[in-house]
C-alpha positions in Angstrom: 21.6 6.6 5.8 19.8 8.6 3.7 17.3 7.2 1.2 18.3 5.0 -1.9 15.9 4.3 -5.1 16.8 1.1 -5.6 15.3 -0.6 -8.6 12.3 -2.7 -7.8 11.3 -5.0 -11.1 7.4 -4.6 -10.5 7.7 -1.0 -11.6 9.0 -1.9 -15.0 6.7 -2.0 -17.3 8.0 -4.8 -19.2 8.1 -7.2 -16.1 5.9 -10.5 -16.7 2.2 -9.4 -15.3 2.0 -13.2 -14.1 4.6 -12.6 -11.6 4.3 -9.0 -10.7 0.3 -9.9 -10.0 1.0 -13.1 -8.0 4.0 -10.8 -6.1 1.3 -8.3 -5.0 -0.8 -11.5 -4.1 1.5 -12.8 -2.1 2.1 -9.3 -0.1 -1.6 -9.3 0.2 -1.6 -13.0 1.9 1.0 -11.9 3.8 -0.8 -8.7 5.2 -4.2 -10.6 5.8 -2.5 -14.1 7.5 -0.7 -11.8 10.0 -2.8 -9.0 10.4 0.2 -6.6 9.7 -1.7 -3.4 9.6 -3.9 -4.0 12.6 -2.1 -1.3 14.9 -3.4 1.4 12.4 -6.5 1.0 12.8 -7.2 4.1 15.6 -5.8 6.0 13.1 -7.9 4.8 10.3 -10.9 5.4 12.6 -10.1 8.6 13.3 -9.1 9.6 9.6 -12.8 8.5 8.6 -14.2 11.0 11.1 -12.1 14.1 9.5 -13.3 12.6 6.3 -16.7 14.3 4.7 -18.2 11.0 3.1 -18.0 7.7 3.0 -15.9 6.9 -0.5 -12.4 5.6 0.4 -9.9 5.3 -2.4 -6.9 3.4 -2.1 -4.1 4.2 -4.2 -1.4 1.6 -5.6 -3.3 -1.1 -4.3 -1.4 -4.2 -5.5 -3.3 -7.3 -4.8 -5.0 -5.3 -2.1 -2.9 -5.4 0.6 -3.7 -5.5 4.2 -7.0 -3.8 3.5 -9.8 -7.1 4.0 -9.3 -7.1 7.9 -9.1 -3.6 8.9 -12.2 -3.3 5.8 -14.4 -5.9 8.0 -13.5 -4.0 11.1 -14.3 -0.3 9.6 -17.4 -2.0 8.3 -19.3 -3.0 11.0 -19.4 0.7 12.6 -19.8 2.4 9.2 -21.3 -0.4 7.0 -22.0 2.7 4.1 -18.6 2.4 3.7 -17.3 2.0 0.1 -13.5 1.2 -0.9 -12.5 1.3 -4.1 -9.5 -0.3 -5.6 -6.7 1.5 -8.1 -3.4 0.9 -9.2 -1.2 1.6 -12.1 -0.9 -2.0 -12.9 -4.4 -3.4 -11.8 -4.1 -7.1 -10.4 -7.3 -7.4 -11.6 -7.9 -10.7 -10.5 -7.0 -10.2 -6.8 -9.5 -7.1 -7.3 -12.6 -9.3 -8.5 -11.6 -12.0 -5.7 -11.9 -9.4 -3.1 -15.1 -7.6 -4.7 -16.8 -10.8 -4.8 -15.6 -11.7 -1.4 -17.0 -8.4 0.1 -19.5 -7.3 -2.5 -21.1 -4.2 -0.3 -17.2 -3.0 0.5 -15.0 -3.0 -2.5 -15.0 -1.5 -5.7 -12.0 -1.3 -8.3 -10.9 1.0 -11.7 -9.9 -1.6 -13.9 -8.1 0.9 -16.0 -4.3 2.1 -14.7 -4.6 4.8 -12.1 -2.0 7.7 -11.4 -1.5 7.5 -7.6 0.5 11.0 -8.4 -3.2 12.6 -10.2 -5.6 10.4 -9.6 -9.0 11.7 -12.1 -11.5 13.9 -10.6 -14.3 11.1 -9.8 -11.6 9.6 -7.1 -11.1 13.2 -5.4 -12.1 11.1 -2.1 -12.3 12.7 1.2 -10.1 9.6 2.6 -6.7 8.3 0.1 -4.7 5.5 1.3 -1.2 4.0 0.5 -0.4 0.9 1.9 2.9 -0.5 1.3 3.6 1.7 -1.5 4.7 5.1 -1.1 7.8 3.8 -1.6 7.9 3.3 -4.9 7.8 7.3 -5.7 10.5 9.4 -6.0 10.8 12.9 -4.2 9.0 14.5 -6.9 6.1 11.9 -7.2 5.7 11.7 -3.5 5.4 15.0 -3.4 2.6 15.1 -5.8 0.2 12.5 -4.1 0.5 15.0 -0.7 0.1 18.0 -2.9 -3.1 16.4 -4.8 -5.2 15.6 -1.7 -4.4 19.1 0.0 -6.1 21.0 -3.5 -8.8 18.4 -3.2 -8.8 18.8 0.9 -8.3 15.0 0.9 -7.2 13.5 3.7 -4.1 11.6 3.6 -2.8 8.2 5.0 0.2 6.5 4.0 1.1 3.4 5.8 5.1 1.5 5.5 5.1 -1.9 6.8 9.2 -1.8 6.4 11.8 0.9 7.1 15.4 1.0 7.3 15.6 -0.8 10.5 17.1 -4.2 12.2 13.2 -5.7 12.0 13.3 -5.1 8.4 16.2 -6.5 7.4 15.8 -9.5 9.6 12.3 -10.4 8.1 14.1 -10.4 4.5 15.8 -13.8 5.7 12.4 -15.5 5.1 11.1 -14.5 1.9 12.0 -17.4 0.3 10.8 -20.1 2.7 7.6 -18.0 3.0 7.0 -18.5 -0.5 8.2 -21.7 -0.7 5.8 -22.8 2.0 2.6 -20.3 1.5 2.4 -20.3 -1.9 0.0 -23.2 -2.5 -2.6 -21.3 -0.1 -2.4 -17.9 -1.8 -5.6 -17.2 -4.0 -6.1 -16.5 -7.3 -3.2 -18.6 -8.0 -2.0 -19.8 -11.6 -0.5 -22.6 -12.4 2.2 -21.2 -14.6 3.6 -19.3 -11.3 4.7 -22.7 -9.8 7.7 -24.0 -11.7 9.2 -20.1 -11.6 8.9 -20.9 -7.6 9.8 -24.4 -7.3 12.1 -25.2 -9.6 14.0 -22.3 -11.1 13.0 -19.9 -8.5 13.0 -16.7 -10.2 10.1 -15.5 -8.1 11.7 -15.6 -4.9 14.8 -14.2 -6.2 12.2 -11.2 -7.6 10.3 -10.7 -4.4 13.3 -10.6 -1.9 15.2 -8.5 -4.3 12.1 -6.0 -4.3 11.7 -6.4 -0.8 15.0 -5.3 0.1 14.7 -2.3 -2.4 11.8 -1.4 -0.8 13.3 -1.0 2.3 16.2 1.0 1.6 13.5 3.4 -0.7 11.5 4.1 2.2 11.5 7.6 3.7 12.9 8.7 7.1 10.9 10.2 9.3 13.0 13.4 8.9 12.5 12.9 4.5 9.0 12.6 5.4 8.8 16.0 6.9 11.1 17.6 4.1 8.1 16.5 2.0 5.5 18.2 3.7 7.2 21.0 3.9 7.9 21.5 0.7 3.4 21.3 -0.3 2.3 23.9 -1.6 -0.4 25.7 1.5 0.9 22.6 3.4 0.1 24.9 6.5 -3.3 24.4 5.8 -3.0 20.9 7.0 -2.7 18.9 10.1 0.5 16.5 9.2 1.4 13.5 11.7 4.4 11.5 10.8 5.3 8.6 13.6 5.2 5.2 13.8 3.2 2.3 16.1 4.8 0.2 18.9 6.1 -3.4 18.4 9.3 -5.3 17.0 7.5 -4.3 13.4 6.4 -0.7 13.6 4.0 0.4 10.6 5.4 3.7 9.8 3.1 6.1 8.7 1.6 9.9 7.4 -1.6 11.3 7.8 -2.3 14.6 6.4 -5.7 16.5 7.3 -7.5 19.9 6.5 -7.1 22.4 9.6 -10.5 23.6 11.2 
């Protein structure tokens, strides 16, 4: 089954920034109750050592993800460690919540930032996606891999779905998730609730965005086609794979040959 770019309604520019924020907060609960991402942390580690400094950007944040575990992990080997925060719709919110939560870790651009051409004072040695890579066509997902090999960036793009049975079974619970979490996610607004609990709108948005997401995730084999189509991508180590478990994180990592 070859990829499908299903419309998601937190891309549109015109969706309500009350729901797409507490969407990407609820993602970010999500990551940080479970601990989603913490089978990627080897290859974080090792991604900071073929990095040159210690500035981390991560690109289409959201609400920030899974990022606050494997952060206090990273942290107490490398406590210079600095992450900053972008997106093209900055949950701003979420963004102060976690910078005041871990004031020596996390920074943020409160302006919109192109994950495609991110500006020149991001040109990080480390850029991560998490969750997001997704959301870019051929052409833009191209553009993120070719923008960190001319800044001899290294790469990581982490998928916490694919087009697999795991995916597609987890789907069945979006709704009672959010039915049950929601009064424990923070920052949390009011106005959210009676588009949750009583016409639920919001759970109709995030499973309907979840499901797109899986079937606009890329193949292993589409992941390839991608690198290989980067411009002095032969200039770069490229590992595409995925971890072990009923829940694989899929991922990329892209770094600058010796």
């Amino acid at each position: 089954m070859k990829r499908i770019h299903v419309l998601e309604w937190e891309d549109l520019q015109w969706f309500p920034k009350l729901w797409r924020d507490f969407g990407t907060s609820y993602l970010k609960f999500m990551a940080t109750r479970f601990d989603i991402y913490k089978p990627v942390l080897p290859i974080i580690k090792t991604a900071l050592e073929k990095s040159t400094h210690n500035q981390w950007v991560d690109l289409a944040s959201g609400g920030g993800s899974g990022l606050i575990n494997i952060a206090s992990k990273v942290k107490k080997e490398n406590p210079e460690i600095s992450i900053i925060l972008t997106d093209y719709y900055p949950n701003i919110e979420a963004f102060e919540s976690l910078r005041k939560e871990y004031p020596n870790t996390f920074t943020f651009e409160k302006e919109p930032v192109d994950a495609t051409n991110p500006p020149k004072h991001l040109s990080a040695s480390l850029k991560t996606i998490f969750g997001a890579f997704h959301h870019f066509r051929p052409k833009g997902a191209r553009q993120i891999l070719q923008n960190a090999v001319n800044t001899n960036s290294v790469i990581l793009v982490f998928e916490p779905v694919g087009r697999n049975f795991g995916s597609w079974f987890s789907m069945l619970f979006v709704p009672l998730n959010l039915f049950v979490f929601t009064p424990f996610i923070r920052p949390l607004k009011w106005q959210v609730l009676p588009f949750i609990y009583l016409i639920p709108i919001i759970p109709i948005y995030v499973l309907w965005d979840g499901i797109a997401s899986i079937l606009r995730t890329y193949s292993s084999r589409e992941l390839h086609s991608l690198v290989d189509s980067v411009e002095n991508s032969n200039l770069y180590h490229w590992e595409i794979g995925k971890t072990s478990g009923p829940m694989p994180i899929h991922y990329l990592f892209g770094y600058k040959k010796l």
